[in-house]
C-alpha positions in Angstrom: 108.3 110.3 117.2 107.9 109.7 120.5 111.1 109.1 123.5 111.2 108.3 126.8 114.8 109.8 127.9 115.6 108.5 131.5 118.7 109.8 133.5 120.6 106.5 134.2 124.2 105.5 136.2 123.9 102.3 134.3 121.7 100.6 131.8 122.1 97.9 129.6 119.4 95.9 127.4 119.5 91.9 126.4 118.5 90.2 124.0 118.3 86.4 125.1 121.8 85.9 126.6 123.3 88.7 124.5 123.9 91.7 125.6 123.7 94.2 122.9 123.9 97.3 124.6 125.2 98.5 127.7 126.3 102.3 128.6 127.4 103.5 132.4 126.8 107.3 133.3 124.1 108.8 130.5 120.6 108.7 129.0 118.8 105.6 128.0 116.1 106.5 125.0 113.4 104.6 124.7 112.1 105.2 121.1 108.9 105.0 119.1 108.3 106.5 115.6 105.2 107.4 114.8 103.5 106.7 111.2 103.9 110.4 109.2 106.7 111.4 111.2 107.9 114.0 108.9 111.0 114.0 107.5 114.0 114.8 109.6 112.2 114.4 112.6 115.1 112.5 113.9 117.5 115.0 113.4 115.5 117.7 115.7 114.7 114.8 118.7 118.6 113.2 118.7 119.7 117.8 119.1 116.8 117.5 121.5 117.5 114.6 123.6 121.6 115.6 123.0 121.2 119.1 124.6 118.8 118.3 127.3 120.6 119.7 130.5 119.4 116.9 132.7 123.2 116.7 134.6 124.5 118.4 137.6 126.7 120.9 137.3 129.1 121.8 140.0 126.0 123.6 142.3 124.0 120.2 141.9 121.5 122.2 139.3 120.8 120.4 136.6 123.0 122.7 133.9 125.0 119.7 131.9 123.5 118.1 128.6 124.8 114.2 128.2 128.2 115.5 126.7 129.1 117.9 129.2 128.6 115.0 132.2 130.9 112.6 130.2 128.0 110.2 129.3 126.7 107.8 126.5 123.4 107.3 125.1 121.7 103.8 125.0 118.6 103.9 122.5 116.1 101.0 122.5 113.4 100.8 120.3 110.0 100.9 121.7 107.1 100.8 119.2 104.7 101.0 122.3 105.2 103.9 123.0 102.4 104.7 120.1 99.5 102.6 121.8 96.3 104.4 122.1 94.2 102.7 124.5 90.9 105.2 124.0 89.2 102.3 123.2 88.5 98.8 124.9 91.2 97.1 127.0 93.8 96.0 124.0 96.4 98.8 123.3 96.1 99.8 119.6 99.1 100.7 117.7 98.6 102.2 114.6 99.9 104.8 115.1 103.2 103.4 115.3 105.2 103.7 111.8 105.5 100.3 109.9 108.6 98.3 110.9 110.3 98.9 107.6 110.4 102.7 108.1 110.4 102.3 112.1 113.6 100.4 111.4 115.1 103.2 109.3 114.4 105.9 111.6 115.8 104.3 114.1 118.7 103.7 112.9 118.9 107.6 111.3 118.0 108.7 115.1 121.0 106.7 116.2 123.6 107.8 113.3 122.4 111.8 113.9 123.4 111.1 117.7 127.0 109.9 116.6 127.3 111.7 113.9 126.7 115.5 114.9 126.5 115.5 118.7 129.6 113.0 118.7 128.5 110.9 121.7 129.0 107.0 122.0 125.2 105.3 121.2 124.6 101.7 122.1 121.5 100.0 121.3 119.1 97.1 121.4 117.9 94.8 118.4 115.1 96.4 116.4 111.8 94.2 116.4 113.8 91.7 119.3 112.6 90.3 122.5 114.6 92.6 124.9 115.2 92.9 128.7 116.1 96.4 129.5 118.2 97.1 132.9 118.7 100.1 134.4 119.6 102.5 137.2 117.4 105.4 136.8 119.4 108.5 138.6 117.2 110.9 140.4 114.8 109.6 139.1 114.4 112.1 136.4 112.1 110.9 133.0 111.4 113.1 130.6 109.0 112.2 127.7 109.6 114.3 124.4 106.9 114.0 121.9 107.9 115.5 118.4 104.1 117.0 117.9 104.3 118.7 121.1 107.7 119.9 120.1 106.3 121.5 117.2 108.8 119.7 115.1 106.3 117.3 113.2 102.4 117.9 112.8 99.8 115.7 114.7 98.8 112.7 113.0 95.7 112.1 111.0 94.9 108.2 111.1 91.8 106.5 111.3 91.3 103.6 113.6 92.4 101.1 110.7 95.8 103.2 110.5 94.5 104.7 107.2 95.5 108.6 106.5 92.1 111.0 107.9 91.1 114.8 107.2 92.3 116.3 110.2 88.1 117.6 112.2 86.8 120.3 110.0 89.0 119.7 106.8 86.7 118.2 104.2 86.5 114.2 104.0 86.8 114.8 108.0 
């Protein structure tokens, strides 16, 4: 799984005329899930993204996770977030997670945020045409990527999105 976790005094995200999501002071997620995220990947990046201690505390140091500053979460899938462009000029995304099980995860990465870090999570419309508003507050971005977290293993995909040997295993 991949996130884009932005610092925001505002954001909100729309879906034609609709607005599905908005949140004030907090952290708004963009969200990809990978294909052979392993499970419970989402439970380690929503304790990741919940505990980051991107909010000032009373010295201006950034000491306060989301819950401490009194914020929300908006999350908004992002499948692009998976595009490889190592080849030609068209982004490739297989290595984003088929929409059925993008779709679930999603939704999982959503409940575990509610659920066990007990914050308020808006979000967009899976799969949906969305514009996505924001005030980004610093600025401070922080991409989290759940391989370089060490909580899932890199993937092994070929450039048809079928599994590969990892280099050196055999059928490599």
């Amino acid at each position: 799984m991949r996130a884009v976790v932005q610092r925001v005094r505002r954001a909100a995200v729309r879906v034609g005329d609709e607005t599905t999501g908005r949140i004030d002071l907090g952290l708004l997620v963009l969200l990809g899930v990978a294909r052979g995220d392993p499970p419970g990947a989402e439970a380690l990046l929503a304790r990741k993204v919940a505990q980051l201690r991107v909010f000032p505390d009373d010295e201006g140091k950034m000491n306060r996770d989301v819950t401490e500053a009194g914020g929300a979460v908006l999350v908004v899938s992002q499948f692009t977030l998976l595009a490889s462009c190592r080849k030609g000029r068209r982004p490739s995304f297989v290595e984003a997670a088929p929409p059925e099980e993008a779709a679930r995860r999603y939704e999982a990465f959503c409940a575990h945020l509610r659920a066990e870090h007990g914050l308020r999570v808006e979000t967009g419309r899976f799969a949906a045409a969305m514009e996505v508003e924001l005030v980004n507050w610093g600025p401070v971005t922080i991409p989290l990527d759940t391989v370089e977290l060490g909580l899932a293993p890199a993937p092994c995909v070929d450039a048809r999105g079928q599994g590969a040997a990892p280099a050196g295993e055999p059928g490599a």
